[in-house]
N, C-alpha and C positions, 0 to 999 in steps of 0.2 A: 322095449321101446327102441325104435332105431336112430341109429347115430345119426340122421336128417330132423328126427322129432326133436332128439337131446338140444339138438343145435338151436334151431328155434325158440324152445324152452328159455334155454343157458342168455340167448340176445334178446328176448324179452325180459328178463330179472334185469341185464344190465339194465335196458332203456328206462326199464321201470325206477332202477334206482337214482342213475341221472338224470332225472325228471323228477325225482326227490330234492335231491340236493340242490338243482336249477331251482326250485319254491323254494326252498328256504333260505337261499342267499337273496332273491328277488324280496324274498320279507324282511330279510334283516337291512336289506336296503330302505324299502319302504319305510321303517321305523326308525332310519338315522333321525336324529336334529339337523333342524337345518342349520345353514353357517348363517356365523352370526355378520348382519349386515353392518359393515364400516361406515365408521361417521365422516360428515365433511366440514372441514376447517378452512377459514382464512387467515390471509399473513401478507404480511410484505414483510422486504429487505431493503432497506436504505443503503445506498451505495455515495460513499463520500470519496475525493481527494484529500480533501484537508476538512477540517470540522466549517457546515457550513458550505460548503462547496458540493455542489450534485455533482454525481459523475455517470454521463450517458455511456453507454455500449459494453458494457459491465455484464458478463456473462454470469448466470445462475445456474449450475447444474444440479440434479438428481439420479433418483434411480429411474431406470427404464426409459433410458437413454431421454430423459427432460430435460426440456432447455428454454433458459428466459432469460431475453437480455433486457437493463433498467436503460427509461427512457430519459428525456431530458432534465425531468426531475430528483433524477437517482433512484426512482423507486421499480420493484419487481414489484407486482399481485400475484400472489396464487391464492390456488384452490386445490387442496390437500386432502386424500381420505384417509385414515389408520383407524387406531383403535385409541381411548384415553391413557392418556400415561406414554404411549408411546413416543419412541426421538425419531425425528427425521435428520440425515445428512445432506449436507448441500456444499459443495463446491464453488467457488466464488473465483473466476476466470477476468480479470481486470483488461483493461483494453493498453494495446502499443505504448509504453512510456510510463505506465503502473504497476507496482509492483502485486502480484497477488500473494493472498496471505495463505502463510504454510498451512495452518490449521482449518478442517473444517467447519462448517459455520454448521453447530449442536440445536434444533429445534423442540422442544418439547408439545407435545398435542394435548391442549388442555381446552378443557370445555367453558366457555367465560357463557356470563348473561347475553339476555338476548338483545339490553339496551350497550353494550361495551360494543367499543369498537377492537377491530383486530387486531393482534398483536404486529407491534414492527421490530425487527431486529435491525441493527446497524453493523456496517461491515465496510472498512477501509480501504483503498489501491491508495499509499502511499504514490507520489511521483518518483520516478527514477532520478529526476535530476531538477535542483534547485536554483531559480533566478536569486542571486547575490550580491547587494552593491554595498563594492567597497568604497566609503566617501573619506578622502584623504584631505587632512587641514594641517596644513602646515604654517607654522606662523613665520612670516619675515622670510619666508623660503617661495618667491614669485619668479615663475617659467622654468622648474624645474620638473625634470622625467621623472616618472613615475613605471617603474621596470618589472618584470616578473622575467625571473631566468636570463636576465640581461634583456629583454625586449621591452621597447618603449608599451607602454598600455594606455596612456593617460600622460598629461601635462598638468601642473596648476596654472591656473590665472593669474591676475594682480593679487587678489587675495591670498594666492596659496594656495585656495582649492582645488578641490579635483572630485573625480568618481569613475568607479571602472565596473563594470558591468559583466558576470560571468555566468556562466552556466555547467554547477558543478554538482558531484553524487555530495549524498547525504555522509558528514566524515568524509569529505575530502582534502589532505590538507591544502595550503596557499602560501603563498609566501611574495610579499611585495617588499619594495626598495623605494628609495628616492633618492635617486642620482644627483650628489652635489658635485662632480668632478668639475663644472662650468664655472662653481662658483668655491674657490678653495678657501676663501675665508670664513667660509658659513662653519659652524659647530652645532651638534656632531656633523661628521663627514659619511653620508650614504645609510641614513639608517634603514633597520631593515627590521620587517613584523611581520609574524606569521600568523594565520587565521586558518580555521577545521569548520568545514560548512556548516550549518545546522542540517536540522531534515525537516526545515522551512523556507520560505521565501525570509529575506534578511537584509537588513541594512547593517554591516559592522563598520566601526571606525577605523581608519587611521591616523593618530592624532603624534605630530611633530610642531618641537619650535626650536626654531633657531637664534644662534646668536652669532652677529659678528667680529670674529677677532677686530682687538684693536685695535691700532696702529702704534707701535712703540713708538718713544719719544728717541728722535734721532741726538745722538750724543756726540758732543760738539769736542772743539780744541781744550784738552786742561787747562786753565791759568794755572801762573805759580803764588802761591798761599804763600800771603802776607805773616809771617813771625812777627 
């Protein structure tokens, strides 16, 4: 046979046999299972400031690059596909002046009836910063300052009272005075109360009462005692 036959030969057996093996991976394809089709769920997240307070423009994040922000009502809708049993993560992006929370918000995919309604999860933005009034009663202590780091902040009235109005982080501390130097018969002289915000909106006291020195009895010329 000549080395032109051989050749021939030799590249038909290949072709033959890769066109072997191209069927039979084409069949084992054929006979995969198919994937199995994911289910679809619903959900929302409630998005609070304080319990009871909605909070709009509250970012939801996911995978693949998903994004929901909650409307006026605090709430996100979604519509979620995975598998039973499976967790979804979701990121919780609070808007300018809330704090977002470290931890992911954990979802579980679970299959409920077909009368239940969808599951809601709740999720917080604390405020950064707390409206605080401080209401100061002072008794018998009338048009006296009322100071923080020596600066006037408030006045009482006739009554004594007062109120100072701040805006402070959650654990902040305060520290307020009432300047008696005008009046130096008042007791005590310039007390002073320190207050730690809450990580609420808050009314704390300042509650003082005065008394005023009396006037000693002026003492007069000795007589001389009668033996």
């Amino acid at each position: 046979m000549s080395r032109h036959v051989r050749a021939e030969a030799c590249y038909s057996h290949r072709a033959a046999r890769g066109a072997l093996w191209l069927g039979l991976l084409l069949a084992l394809a054929g006979c995969a299972p198919p994937e199995q089709e994911l289910e679809t769920y619903e959900l929302s997240i409630r998005i609070e400031s304080d319990p009871g307070r909605p909070l709009a423009g509250a970012a939801v994040l996911g995978a693949a690059q998903f994004r929901s922000v909650s409307d006026a009502s605090g709430i996100v809708r979604l519509r979620v596909s995975g598998e039973p049993g499976q967790r979804l993560r979701f990121q919780v992006r609070c808007p300018e002046g809330y704090r977002s929370p470290e931890q992911p918000l954990d979802v579980p995919l679970t299959r409920l009836g077909a009368d239940a309604l969808p599951p809601e999860y709740a999720v917080r933005c604390a405020p950064e910063v707390r409206t605080v009034v401080i209401a100061v009663r002072a008794h018998n202590g009338a048009g006296l300052p009322v100071t923080q780091l020596g600066r006037e902040v408030a006045r009482t009235d006739r009554a004594g009272a007062a109120h100072v109005v701040m805006q402070l982080a959650p654990h902040e501390p305060i520290e307020l005075s009432i300047d008696t130097s005008s009046q130096p018969k008042l007791e005590p002289q310039n007390p002073t109360q320190r207050f730690e915000a809450p990580d609420t909106d808050a009314v704390l006291l300042f509650d003082a009462a005065f008394v005023k020195e009396k006037p000693r009895p002026k003492s007069g010329p000795r007589r001389p005692t009668r033996i």
